[in-house]
N, C-alpha and C positions, 0 to 999 in steps of 0.2 A: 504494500500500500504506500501510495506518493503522500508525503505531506508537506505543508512550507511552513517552520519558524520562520516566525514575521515580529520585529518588533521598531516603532517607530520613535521617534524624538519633536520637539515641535517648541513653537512658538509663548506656548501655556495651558491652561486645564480645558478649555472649552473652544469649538468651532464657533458655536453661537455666538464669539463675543469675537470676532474676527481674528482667531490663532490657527494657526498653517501649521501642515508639516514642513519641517528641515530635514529629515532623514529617514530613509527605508532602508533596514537591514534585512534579508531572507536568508535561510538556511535548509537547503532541501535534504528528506530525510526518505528513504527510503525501508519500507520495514523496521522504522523508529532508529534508522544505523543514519547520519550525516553518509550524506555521496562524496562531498565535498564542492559540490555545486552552490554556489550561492548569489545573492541579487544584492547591489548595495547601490546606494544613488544619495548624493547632497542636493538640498532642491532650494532655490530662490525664493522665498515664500512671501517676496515682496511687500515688505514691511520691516521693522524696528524687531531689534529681539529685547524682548524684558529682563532686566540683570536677577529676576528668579531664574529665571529659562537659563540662563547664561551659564550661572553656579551650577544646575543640575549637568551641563553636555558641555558646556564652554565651546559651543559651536556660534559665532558671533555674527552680526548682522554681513561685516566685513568678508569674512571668512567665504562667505555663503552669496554676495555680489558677483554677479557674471556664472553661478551655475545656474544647471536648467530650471525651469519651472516645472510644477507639479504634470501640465499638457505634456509635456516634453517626453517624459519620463511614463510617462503611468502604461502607454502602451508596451512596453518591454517588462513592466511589473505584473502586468496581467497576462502577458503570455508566458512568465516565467511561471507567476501561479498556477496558470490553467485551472485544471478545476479539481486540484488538493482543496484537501484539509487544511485548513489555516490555524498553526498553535501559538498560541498568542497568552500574553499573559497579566492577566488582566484587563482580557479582550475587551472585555464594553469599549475601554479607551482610547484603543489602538483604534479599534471598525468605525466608532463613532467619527473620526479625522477623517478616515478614508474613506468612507461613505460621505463625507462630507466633500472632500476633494472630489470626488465623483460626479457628486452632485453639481457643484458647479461646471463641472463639463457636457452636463446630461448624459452621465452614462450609467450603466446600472448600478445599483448597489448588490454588496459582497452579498450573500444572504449567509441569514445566522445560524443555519443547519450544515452548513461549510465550516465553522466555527470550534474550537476545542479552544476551552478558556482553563489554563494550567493552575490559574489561581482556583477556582472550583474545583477543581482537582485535588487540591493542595488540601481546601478545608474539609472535605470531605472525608480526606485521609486520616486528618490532623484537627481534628477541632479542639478547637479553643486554641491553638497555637498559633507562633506568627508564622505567619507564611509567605511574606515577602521572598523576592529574589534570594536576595541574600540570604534571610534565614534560611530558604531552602537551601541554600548552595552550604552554607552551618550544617547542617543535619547532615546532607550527605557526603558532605570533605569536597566538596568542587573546589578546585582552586581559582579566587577571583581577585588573586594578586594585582591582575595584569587591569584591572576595574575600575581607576582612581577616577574616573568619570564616567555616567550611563553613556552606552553609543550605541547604536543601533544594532550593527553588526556581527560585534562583541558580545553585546546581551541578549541577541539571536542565539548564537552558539553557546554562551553559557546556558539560556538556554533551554536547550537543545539536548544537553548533559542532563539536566531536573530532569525534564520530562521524560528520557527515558526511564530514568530512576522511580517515576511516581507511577511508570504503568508496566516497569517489568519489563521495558522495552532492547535492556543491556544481552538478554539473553532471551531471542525472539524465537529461534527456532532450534531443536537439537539437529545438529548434524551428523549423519555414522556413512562415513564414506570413506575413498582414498584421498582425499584430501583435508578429512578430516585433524589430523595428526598434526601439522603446520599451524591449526587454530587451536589448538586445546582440548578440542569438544571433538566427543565421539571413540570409535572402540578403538581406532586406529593409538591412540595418546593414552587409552587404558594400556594399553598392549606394551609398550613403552615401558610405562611404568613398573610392568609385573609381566615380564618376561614368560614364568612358567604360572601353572596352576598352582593354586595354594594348594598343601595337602590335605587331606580330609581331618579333622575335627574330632571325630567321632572316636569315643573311647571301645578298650577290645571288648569288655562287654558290649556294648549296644553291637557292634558287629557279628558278636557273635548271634546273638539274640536276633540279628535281621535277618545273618544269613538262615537261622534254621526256621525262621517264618516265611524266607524266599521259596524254600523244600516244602510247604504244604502245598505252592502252588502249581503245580505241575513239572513236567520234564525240561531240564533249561530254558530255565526262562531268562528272558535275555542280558539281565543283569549280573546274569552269576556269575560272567567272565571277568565285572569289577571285582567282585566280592573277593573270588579267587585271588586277585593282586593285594585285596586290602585287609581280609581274615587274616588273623594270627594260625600261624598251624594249628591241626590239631596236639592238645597236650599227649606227650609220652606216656604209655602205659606204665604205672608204678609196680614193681615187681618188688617181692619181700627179699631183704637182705639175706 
């Protein structure tokens, strides 16, 4: 299954109050694995950036002069989505912009059954707890050294690492093949490990007591060729001194 980590940066809290997007991050995910494909775009959102916006991305009015505009760009964002799943985090806020940017162009909006919001995810899992980015990335040792400001792209692929983590997506499918052996996973990397069979467990009583419940059931039967390798002999007859 396709899906795109999508996470966006902007202007400030609300469309309605005339805030833009400055930046789209994507991360394409293939059976919840990063392909290594991804979308990134800085976009003109012609207007002032407010020094809250600034603190959070330090992406600056400057900065963002003479790149494309949202028209510009949006056709290469939608055919890079196609028609994944969109994980997003803290969607309302993300889909709310871009449904907004949309809109100004008359084109359709995202619809929200396309939608996987990782913060719902999060509390679902974890209630009562915080479930911010970061705190997730806390719980499960993501490393967000590299994080000293939200950016789009960055915090796509961070992530991208949660979300596996919140749906079991690190280990999607068992693999048992010849190529299995190179990833870890499958008999080929058992095999590896334990060369030979373990011996058998079973003490000389119980063997013996199996094998002679093997003899009530007919003529060889097809076990008894182990038995024979794994019964202690018979004991010596005792003869008087």
């Amino acid at each position: 299954m396709r899906e795109i980590v999508l996470d966006t940066e902007t202007t400030g809290l609300d469309p309605a109050n005339g805030h833009r997007i400055v930046e789209i991050g994507c991360v394409e995910l293939l059976n919840a694995i990063p392909t290594g494909e991804t979308f990134h775009a800085y976009i003109d959102p012609g207007r002032d950036m407010p020094e809250e916006a600034f603190r959070v991305h330090g992406i600056s009015a400057e900065f963002l002069a003479g790149k494309p505009v949202f028209a510009k760009v949006v056709g290469d964002f939608l055919k890079f989505a196609g028609g994944a799943k969109i994980v997003a985090h803290n969607a309302e806020f993300d889909m709310r912009f871009l449904n907004a940017e949309l809109a100004l162009l008359g084109v359709a909006p995202i619809a929200s059954d396309r939608v996987i919001d990782t913060l719902v995810l999060a509390r679902r899992k974890y209630p009562g707890a915080a479930n911010s980015l970061d705190a997730l990335c806390e719980r499960y040792g993501i490393d967000t050294s590299r994080r000293t400001k939200h950016g789009a792209l960055l915090d796509a692929g961070i992530l991208a690492e949660v979300y596996a983590e919140l749906t079991g997506g690190r280990q999607a499918t068992l693999v048992f093949g010849p190529g299995a052996a190179s990833t870890g996973t499958g008999g080929a990397s058992l095999r590896a490990q334990r060369p030979h069979p373990r011996p058998a467990q079973l003490s000389i009583e119980e063997l013996v007591r199996h094998r002679a419940f093997a003899a009530t059931l007919g003529a060889a039967p097809v076990w008894d060729a182990y038995l024979r390798a794994q019964a202690p002999a018979e004991p010596a007859e005792m003869t008087p001194a």
